[in-house]
C-alpha positions in Angstrom: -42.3 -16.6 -14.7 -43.6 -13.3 -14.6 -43.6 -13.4 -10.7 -40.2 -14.4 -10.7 -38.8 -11.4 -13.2 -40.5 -9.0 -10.7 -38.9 -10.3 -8.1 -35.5 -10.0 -9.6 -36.1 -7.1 -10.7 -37.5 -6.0 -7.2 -33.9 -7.1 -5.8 -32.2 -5.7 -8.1 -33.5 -2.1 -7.2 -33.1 -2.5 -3.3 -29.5 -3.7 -3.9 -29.4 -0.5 -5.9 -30.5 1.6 -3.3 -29.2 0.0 -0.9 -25.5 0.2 -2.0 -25.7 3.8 -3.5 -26.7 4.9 0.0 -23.7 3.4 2.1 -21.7 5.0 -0.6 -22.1 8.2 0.4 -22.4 8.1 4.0 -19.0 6.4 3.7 -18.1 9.5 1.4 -18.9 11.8 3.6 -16.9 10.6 6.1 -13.7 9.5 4.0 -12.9 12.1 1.7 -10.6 14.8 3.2 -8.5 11.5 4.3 -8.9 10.6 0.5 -7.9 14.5 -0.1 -4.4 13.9 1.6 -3.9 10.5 -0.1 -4.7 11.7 -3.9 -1.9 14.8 -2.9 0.7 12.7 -1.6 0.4 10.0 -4.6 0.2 12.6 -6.8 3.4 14.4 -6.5 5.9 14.1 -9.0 9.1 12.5 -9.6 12.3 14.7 -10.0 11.0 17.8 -8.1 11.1 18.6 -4.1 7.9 17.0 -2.3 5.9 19.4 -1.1 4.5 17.5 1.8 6.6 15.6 4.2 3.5 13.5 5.1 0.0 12.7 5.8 0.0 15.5 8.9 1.8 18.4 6.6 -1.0 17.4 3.8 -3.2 17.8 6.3 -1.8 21.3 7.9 -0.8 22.9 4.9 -4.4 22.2 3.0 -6.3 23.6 6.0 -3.7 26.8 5.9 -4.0 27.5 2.6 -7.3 26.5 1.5 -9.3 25.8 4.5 -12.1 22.8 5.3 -13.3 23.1 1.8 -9.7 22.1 0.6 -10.3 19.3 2.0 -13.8 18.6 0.3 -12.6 20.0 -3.2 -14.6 17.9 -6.0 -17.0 16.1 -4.0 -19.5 16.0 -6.1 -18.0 13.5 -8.8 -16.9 11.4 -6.3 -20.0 11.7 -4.3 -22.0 9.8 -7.7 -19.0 7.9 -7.9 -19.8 6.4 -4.4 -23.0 6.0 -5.1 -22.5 4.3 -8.3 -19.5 2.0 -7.9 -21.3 0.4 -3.9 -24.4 0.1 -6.2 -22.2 -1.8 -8.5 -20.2 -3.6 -6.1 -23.2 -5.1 -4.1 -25.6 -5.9 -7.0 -22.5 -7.6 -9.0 -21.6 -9.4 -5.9 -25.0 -10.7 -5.4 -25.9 -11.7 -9.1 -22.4 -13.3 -9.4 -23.3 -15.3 -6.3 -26.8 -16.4 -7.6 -24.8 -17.3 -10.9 -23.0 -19.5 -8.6 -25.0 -21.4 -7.4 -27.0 -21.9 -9.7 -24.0 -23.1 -11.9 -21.9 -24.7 -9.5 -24.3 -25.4 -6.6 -27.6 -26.2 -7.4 -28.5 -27.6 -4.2 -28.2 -24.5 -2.4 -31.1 -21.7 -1.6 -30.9 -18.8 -1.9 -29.6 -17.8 1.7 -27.3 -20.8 2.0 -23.6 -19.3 2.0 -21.3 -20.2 -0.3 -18.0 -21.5 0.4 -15.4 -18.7 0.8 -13.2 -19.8 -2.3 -16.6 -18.8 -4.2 -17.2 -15.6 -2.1 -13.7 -14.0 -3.0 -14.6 -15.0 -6.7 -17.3 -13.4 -6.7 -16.2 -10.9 -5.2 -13.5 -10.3 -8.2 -15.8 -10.6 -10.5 -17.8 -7.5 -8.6 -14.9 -5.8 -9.1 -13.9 -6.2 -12.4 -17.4 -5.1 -13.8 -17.1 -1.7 -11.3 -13.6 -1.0 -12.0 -14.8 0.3 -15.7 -17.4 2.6 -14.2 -15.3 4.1 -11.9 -12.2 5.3 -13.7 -14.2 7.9 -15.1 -15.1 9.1 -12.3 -12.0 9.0 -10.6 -10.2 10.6 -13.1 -12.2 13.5 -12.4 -12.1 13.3 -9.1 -8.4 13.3 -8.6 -7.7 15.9 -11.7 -10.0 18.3 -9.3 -8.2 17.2 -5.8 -5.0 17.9 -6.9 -5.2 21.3 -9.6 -5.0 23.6 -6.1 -1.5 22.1 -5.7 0.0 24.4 -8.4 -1.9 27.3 -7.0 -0.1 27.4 -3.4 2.0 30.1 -4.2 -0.5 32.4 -5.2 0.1 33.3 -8.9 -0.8 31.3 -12.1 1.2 29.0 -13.0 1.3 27.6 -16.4 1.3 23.6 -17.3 1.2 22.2 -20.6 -2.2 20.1 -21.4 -2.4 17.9 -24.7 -5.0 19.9 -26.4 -4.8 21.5 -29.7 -8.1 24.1 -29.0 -6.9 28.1 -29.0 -9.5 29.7 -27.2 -10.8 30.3 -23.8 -12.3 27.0 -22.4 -13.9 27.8 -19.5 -13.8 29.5 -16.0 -10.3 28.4 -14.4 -8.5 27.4 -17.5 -7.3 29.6 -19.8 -5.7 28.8 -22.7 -2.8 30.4 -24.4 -2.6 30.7 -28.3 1.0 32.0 -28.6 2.7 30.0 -26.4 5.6 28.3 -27.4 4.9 24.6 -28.9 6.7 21.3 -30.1 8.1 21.5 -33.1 5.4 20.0 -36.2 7.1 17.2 -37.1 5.9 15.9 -33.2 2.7 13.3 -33.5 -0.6 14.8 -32.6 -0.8 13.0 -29.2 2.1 14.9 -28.0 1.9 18.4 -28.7 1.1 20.4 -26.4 0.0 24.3 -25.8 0.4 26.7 -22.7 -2.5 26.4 -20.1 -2.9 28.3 -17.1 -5.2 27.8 -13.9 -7.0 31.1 -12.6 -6.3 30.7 -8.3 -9.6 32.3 -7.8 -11.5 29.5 -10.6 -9.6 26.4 -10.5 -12.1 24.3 -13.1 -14.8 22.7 -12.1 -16.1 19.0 -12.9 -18.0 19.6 -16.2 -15.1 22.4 -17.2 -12.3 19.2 -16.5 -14.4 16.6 -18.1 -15.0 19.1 -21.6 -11.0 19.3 -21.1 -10.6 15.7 -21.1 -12.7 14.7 -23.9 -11.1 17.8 -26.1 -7.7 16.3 -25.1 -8.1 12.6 -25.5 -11.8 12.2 -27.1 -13.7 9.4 -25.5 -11.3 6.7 -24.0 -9.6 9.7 -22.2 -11.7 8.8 -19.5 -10.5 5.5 -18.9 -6.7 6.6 -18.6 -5.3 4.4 -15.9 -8.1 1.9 -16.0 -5.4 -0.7 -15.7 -4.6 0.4 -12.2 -8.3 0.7 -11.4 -9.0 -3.1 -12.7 -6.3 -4.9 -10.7 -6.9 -2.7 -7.9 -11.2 -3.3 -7.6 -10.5 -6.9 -8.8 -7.8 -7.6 -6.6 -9.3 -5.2 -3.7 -13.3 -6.4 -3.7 -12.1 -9.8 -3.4 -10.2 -9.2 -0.3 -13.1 -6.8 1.0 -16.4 -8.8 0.7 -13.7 -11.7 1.3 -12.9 -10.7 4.4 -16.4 -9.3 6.0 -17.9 -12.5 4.8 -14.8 -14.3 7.0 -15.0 -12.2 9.8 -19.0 -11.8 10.0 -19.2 -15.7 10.0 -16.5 -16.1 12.9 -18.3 -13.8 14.9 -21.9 -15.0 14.1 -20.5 -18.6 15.4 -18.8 -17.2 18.2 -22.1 -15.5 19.2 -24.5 -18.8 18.8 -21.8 -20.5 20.8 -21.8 -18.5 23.4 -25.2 -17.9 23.8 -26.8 -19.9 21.8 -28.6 -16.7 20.3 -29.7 -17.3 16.7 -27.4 -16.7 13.7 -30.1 -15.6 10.6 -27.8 -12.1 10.4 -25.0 -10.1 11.3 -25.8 -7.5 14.9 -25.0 -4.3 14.4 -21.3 -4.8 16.4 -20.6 -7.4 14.0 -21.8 -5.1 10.9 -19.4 -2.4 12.2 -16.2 -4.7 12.8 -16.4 -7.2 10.4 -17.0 -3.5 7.4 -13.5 -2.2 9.4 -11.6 -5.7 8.6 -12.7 -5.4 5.1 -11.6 -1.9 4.8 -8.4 -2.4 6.0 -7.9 -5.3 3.4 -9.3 -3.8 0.8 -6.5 -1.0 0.8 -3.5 -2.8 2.0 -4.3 -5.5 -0.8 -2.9 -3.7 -4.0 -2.4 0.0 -2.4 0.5 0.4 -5.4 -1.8 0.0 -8.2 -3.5 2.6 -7.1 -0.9 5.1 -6.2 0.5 4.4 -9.9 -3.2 5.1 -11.4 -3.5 8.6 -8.8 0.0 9.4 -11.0 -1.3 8.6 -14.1 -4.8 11.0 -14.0 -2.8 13.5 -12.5 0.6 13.6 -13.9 -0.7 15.9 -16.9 -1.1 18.7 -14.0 1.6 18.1 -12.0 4.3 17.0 -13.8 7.7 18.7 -12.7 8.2 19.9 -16.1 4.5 20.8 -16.7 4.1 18.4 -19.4 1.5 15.8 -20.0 2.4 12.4 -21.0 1.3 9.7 -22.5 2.9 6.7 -20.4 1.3 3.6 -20.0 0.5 1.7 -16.6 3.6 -0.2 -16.1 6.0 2.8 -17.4 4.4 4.5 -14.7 4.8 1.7 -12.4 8.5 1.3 -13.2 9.7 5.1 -12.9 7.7 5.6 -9.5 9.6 2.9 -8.6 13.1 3.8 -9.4 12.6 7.4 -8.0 11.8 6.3 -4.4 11.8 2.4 -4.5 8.9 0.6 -3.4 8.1 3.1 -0.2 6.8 5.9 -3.2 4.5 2.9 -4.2 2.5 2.9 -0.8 2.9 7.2 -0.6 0.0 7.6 1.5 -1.0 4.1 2.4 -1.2 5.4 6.1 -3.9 7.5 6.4 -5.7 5.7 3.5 -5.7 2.6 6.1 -6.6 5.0 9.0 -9.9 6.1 7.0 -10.9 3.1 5.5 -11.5 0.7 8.5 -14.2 3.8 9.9 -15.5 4.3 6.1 -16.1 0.6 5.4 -17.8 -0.2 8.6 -19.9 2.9 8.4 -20.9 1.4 4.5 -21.5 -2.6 5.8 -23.3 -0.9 8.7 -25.8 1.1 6.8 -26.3 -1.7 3.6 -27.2 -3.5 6.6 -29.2 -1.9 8.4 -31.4 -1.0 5.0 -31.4 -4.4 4.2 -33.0 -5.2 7.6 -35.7 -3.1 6.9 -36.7 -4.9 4.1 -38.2 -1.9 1.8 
């Protein structure tokens, strides 16, 4: 028994390691693409767009604020990388050894389930991440995005739903006597005067002190809706569709050769991880172009005011203001990075898990 615990436990770390380390190599690569996709989601309804795609994103960022535009609040979404492919490949693999122990006792442990059962579990993986990573994309795209308001080169003021009247913190700057709603308003929706410093735009720990004086604790978890369909939806159709490819290329290989079939070769590593990419975004791209609005709307709305609107409210004025092309804003160059990022993430789990630490 106690042999058995240690083993699990042994597992559980490698899949740990294993997973938080193909996170951020895939990081690395992907973010200035996920840069340009956050900015193009994230701008607003009823005011001019101020990109006219991927390629002006991409021009007037490197104009205006050079490479480290481009890299602007990487460290949240570095741990965030790290956390949610740790999460995503040791839910995947306990959900699959709840399987079959459940439903298929006859199989060992390196039989393969069907795929029905591999896109389950694969859901499953993503449900559980989906409520660590909101957090940590909220963050992530409050920090990619603040620069926007800055492009003209003088503060600009937005209205944040916070009731403090003091200095926060370096690159937000509150203002006392600014004009407010009227006191009758509820507390969630009054609002003072805020302005963003363009030498200090706020920092991680400066946004996340903002957030938590603004909406307390479940702030955090503003447009977790979005996040849950798309990592449920999505981490089906991405271990759902490595699993699918690896297997028709493993068989193709043994037929062909005759060459054994215990594991995926570094080729099939690389193109089944681009397959999955590429499904996991295209799957349920508008949920997540309606969750980039939520956690950034309170920045850049076009009348500088904060709301509290739910997930489908969202859904339904995006919708109306552009029809169902301002759902998949940015869809493009998310599908461009993700195939590279995704096999780059596959490849390197792999290649760790090969080496059998």
């Amino acid at each position: 028994m106690a042999d058995t615990v240690s083993t699990s436990l042994l597992d559980s770390a490698k899949e740990i390691s294993f997973g938080s380390s193909a996170g951020m190599a895939g990081k690395l690569f992907e973010y200035p693409f996920d840069t340009v996709k956050v900015r193009l989601q994230s701008q607003p309804d009823g005011a001019p767009l101020k990109f006219s795609g991927p390629l002006d994103c991409f021009r007037q960022t490197w104009h205006k604020e050079g490479v480290r535009g481009f890299y602007r609040g990487l460290s949240s979404p570095m741990v965030g990388a790290a956390a949610e492919n740790a999460s995503l490949f040791l839910s995947y693999r306990t959900a699959q050894n709840a399987t079959k122990a459940l439903f298929f006792p006859h199989m060992t442990k390196t039989d393969t389930l069907p795929m029905y059962a591999l896109l389950t579990c694969g859901a499953v993986s993503g449900t559980f991440t989906s409520f660590i990573l909101t957090p940590i994309e909220l963050i992530k795209c409050k920090m990619q995005v603040q620069n926007l308001v800055l492009y003209d080169g003088s503060e600009r003021s937005y209205l944040s739903p916070s009731l403090a009247t003091t200095t926060s913190s370096p690159g937000i700057i509150t203002n006392a006597t600014a004009s407010r709603p009227s006191s009758h308003m509820p507390r969630t929706h009054r609002y003072i005067a805020m302005s963003i410093s363009p030498s200090r735009p706020a920092g991680a720990f400066a946004l996340i002190a903002q957030v938590y004086r603004d909406s307390g604790i479940m702030g955090f978890w503003r447009g977790q809706l979005g996040t849950l369909f798309r990592e449920t939806g999505g981490s089906a159709a991405w271990f759902g569709a490595y699993e699918y490819v690896s297997s028709l290329l493993r068989r193709r290989r043994v037929s062909s050769d005759r060459s054994p079939a215990s594991g995926n070769t570094l080729i099939e590593s690389t193109i089944s991880g681009a397959v999955a990419g590429i499904a996991y975004n295209l799957s349920l791209f508008p949920a997540d172009s309606v969750k980039s609005r939520m956690q950034t709307e309170s920045i850049l709305s076009a009348d500088g005011v904060g709301t509290d609107r739910g997930f489908w409210t969202v859904a339904r004025d995006m919708y109306r203001s552009g029809g169902i092309r301002v759902l998949y804003r940015g869809c493009g160059m998310t599908v461009m990075r993700a195939a590279p990022s995704s096999a780059i993430i596959f490849l390197t789990y792999e290649c760790l898990k090969s080496l059998d630490l």
